[in-house]
C-alpha positions as CSV (number, residue, x, y, z in Angstrom):
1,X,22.2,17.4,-0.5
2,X,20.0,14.3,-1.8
3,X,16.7,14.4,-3.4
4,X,13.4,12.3,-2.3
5,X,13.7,9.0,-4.0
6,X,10.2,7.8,-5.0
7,X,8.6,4.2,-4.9
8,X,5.7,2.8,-7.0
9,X,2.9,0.6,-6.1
10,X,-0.5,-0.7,-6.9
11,X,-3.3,-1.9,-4.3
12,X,-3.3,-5.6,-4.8
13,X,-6.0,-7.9,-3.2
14,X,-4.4,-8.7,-0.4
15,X,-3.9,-5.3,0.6
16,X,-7.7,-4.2,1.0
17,X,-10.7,-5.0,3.2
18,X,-14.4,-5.8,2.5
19,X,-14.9,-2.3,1.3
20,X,-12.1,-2.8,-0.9
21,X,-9.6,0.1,0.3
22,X,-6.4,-0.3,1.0
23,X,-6.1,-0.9,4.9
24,X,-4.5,1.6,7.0
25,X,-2.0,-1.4,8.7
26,X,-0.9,-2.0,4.1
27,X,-0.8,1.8,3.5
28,X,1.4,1.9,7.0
29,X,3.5,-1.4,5.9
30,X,3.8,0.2,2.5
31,X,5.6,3.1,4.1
32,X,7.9,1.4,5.9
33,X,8.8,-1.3,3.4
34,X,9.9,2.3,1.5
35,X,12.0,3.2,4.5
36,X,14.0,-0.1,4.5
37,X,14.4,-0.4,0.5
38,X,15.8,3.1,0.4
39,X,18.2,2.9,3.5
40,X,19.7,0.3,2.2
41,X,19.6,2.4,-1.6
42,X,21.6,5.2,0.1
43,X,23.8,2.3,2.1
44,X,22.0,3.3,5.9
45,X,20.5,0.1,6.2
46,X,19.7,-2.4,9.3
47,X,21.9,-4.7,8.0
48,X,24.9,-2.0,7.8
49,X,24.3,-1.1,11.2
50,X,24.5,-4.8,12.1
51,X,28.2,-5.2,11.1
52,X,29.2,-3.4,14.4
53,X,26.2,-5.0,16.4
54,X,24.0,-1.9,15.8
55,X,20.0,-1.5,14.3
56,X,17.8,1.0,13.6
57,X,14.8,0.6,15.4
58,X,11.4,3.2,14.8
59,X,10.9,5.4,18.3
60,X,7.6,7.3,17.0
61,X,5.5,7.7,13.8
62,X,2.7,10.2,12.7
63,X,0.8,9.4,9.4
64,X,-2.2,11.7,7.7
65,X,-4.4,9.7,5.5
66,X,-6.7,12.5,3.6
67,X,-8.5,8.9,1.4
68,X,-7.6,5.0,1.3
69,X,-6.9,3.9,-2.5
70,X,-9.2,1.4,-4.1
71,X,-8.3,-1.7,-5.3
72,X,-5.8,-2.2,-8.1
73,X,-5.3,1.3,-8.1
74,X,-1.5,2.8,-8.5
75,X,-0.2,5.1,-6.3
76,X,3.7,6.2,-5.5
77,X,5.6,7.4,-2.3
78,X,8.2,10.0,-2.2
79,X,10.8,9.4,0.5
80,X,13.5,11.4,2.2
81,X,15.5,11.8,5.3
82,X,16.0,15.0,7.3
83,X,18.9,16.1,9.3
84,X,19.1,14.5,13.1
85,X,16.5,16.2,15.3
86,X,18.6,15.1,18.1
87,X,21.7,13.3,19.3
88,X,19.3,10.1,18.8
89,X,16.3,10.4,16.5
90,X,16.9,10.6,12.6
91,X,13.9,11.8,10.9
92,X,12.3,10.2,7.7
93,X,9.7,11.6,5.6
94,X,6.8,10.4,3.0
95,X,4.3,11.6,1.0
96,X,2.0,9.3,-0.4
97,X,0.7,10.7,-4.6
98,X,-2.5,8.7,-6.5
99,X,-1.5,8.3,-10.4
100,X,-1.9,11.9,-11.5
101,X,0.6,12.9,-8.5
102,X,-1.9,14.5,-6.4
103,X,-0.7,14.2,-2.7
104,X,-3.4,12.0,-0.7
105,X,-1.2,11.2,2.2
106,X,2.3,12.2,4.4
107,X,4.0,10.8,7.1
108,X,7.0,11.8,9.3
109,X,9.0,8.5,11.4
110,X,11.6,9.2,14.2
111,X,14.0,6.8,14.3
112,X,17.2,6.0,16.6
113,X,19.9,3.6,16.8
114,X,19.9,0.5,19.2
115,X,22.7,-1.3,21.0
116,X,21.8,-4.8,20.5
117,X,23.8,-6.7,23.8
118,X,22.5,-3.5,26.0
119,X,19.4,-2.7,24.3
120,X,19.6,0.7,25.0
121,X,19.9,4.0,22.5
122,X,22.9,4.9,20.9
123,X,24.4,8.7,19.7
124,X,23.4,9.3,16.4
125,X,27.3,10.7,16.1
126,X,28.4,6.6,15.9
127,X,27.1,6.4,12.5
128,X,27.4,9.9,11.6
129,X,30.1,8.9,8.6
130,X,27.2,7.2,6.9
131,X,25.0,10.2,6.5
132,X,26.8,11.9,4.5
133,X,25.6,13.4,1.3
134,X,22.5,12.0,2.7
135,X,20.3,14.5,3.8
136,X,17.6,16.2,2.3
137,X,16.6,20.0,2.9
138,X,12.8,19.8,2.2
139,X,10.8,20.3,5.1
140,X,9.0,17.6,6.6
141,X,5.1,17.3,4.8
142,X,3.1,17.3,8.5
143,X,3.6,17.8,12.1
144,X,6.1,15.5,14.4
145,X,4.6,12.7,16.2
146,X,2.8,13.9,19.2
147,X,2.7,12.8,22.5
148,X,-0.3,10.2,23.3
149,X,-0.6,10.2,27.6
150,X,-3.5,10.0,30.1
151,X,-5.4,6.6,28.7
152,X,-8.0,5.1,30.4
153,X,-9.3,2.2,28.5
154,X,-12.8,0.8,28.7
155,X,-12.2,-2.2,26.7
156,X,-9.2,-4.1,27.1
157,X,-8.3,-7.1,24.8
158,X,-5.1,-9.7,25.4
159,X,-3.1,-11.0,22.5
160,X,-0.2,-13.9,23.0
161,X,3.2,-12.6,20.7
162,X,3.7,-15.7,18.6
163,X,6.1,-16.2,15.8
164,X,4.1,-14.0,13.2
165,X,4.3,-11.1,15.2
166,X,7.9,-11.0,15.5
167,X,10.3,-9.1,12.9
168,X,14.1,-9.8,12.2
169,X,15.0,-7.5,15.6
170,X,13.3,-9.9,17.2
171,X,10.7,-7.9,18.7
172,X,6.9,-7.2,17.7
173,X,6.7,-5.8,13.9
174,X,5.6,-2.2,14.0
175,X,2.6,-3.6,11.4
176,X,1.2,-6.3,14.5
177,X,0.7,-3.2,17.1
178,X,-1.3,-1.3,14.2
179,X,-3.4,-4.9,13.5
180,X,-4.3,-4.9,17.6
181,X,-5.7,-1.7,18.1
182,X,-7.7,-1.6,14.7
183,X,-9.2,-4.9,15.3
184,X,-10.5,-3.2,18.8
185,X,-12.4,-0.5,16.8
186,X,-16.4,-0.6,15.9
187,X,-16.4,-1.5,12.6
188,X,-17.9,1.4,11.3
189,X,-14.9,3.7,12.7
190,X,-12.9,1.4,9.4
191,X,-15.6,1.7,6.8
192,X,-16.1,5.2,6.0
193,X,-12.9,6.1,4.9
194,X,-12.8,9.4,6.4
195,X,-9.5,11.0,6.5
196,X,-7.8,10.6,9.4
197,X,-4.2,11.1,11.5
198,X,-2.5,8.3,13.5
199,X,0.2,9.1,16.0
200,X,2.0,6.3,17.3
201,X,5.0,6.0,20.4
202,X,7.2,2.9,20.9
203,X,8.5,2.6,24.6
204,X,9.5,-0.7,25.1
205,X,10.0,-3.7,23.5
206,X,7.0,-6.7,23.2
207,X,8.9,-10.0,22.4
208,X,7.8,-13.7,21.6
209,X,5.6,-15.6,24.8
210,X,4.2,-12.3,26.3
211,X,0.9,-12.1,26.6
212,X,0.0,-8.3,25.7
213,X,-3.0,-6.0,27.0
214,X,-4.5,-3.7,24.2
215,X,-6.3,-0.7,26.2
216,X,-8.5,1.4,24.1
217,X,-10.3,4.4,24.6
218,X,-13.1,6.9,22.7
219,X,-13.1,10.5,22.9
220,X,-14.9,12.3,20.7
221,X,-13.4,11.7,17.5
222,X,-10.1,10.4,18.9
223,X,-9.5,6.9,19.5
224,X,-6.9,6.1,22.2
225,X,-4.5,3.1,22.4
226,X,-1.9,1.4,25.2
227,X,-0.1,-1.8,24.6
228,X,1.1,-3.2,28.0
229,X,3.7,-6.0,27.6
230,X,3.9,-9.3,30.3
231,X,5.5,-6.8,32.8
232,X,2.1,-4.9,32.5
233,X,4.7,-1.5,31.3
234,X,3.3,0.5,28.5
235,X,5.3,-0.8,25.7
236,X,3.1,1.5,23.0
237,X,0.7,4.1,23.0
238,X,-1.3,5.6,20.0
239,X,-3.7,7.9,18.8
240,X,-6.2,7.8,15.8
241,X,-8.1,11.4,15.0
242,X,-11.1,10.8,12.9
243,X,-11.4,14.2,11.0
C-alpha cells in the first residue's frame, strides 16, 4: 500500500485578498495543483491517460476550511488516493497542516475517467493496471461530496467562457466555476473568515463562446449555486455552509 505524499507551500501575494487570507478559489487551486503533481509522481497522470485518448476529469469535490492562512505564511498538504468507490469514481484525499502540522483543512475529490471522441465516462477497470501499489488504506479526512438539488436563485449573473477560463481538456477550469459563484456573494460572506464547507458537482461540460448563467441562492447559512451552460442545462451546482 502507498503512503500520503505531502506538498509544501507558502501564501504568496497573489494568493490573498484585501484582508490578506489566502482566497478560498488559491486554497482550492492549491489542492488540485497537488492532485496533478502527485498523479503524475505515482505515473496516473492526465497525460498518461492521454496516450490511449483517455483524461481524468473531477466529477465532485467537498472541502472544509476550519481558517484561511495569512499572508506569507507556510502551510503543507498531505495527499492520498483511496481505492475506487465505484466502477467510475477514484477517490483522492487532502489534508491541509499550518507550519506546526496542525490540521486546518481536508478535502475529499471524486474523480472518473473520460472518453475524449465520445465524451462520456469510462470503467475505472481500463486503467486498472496503473493503480497498482497505489492505493492508500487511511480513511478519507471528511464526508463525500454531497448532493446540492432544489435551487432557486434570486440573483442570477451571466459570464461569456473566454480563453482564460479554459483548461488543457478544453473545458471551464474547475478554479473559474469557484471564481463565479464567490464573486456573487455579499462581501461580508468573504471577509470574516469563518470556517466553512464547500460541496461542489460537475454535470456537464461549459466550453469556450457560451455564455453561462450563475444562479445563487441564501438559506440560512448556506449559500446555493447553479451554473447553466448556453443550452441553459445545469452544468454545476454547489454549496457553501457558513459554520
Amino acid at each position: 500500500m502507498a503512503e500520503k505524499t505531502n506538498y509544501k507551500f507558502s501564501v504568496a501575494p497573489e494568493k490573498v485578498d484585501f484582508m490578506l487570507h489566502a482566497t478560498i478559489e488559491s486554497l482550492c487551486s492549491d489542492l488540485l495543483n497537488v492532485a496533478g503533481v502527485d498523479a503524475k509522481h505515482n505515473g496516473i497522470s492526465a497525460d498518461v491517460l492521454m496516450q490511449h485518448n483517455r483524461s481524468w476529469v473531477l466529477s465532485r469535490m467537498a472541502v472544509e476550511i476550519d481558517r484561511q492562512p495569512k499572508q506569507y505564511e507556510e502551510y503543507s498538504i498531505d495527499t492520498w488516493v483511496s481505492p475506487h468507490a465505484s466502477r467510475l469514481i477514484s477517490p483522492r484525499n487532502f489534508e491541509l497542516l499550518d507550519g506546526k502540522g496542525k490540521q486546518f483543512g481536508r478535502a475529499v475529490s471524486q474523480w472518473c475517467v473520460i472518453d475524449f471522441e465520445k465524451r462520456m465516462p469510462v470503467s475505472l477497470e481500463e486503467v486498472d493496471s496503473l493503480f497498482e501499489g497505489k492505493f492508500c488504506d487511511t480513511p478519507s479526512p471528511c464526508e463525500t461530496p454531497r448532493k446540492v438539488r432544489g435551487i432557486e436563485p434570486t440573483i442570477v449573473r451571466r459570464h461569456e467562457v473566454r480563453y482564460s477560463d479554459i483548461d488543457f481538456n478544453r473545458h471551464v477550469n474547475t478554479m473559474r466555476y469557484i471564481r463565479m459563484m464567490l464573486n456573487t456573494l455579499p462581501i461580508e460572506y468573504l471577509t470574516e473568515n469563518r470556517p466553512l464547507r464547500l460541496d461542489i458537482h460537475f454535470a456537464k461540460e461549459c466550453r469556450l463562446g457560451e455564455v453561462l448563467t450563475i444562479g445563487y441562492e441564501q438559506r440560512d447559512n448556506l449559500s446555493l449555486f447553479e451554473i447553466r451552460n448556453g443550452d441553459n442545462a445545469v452544468a454545476c451546482t454547489a454549496a457553501i455552509e457558513w459554520r
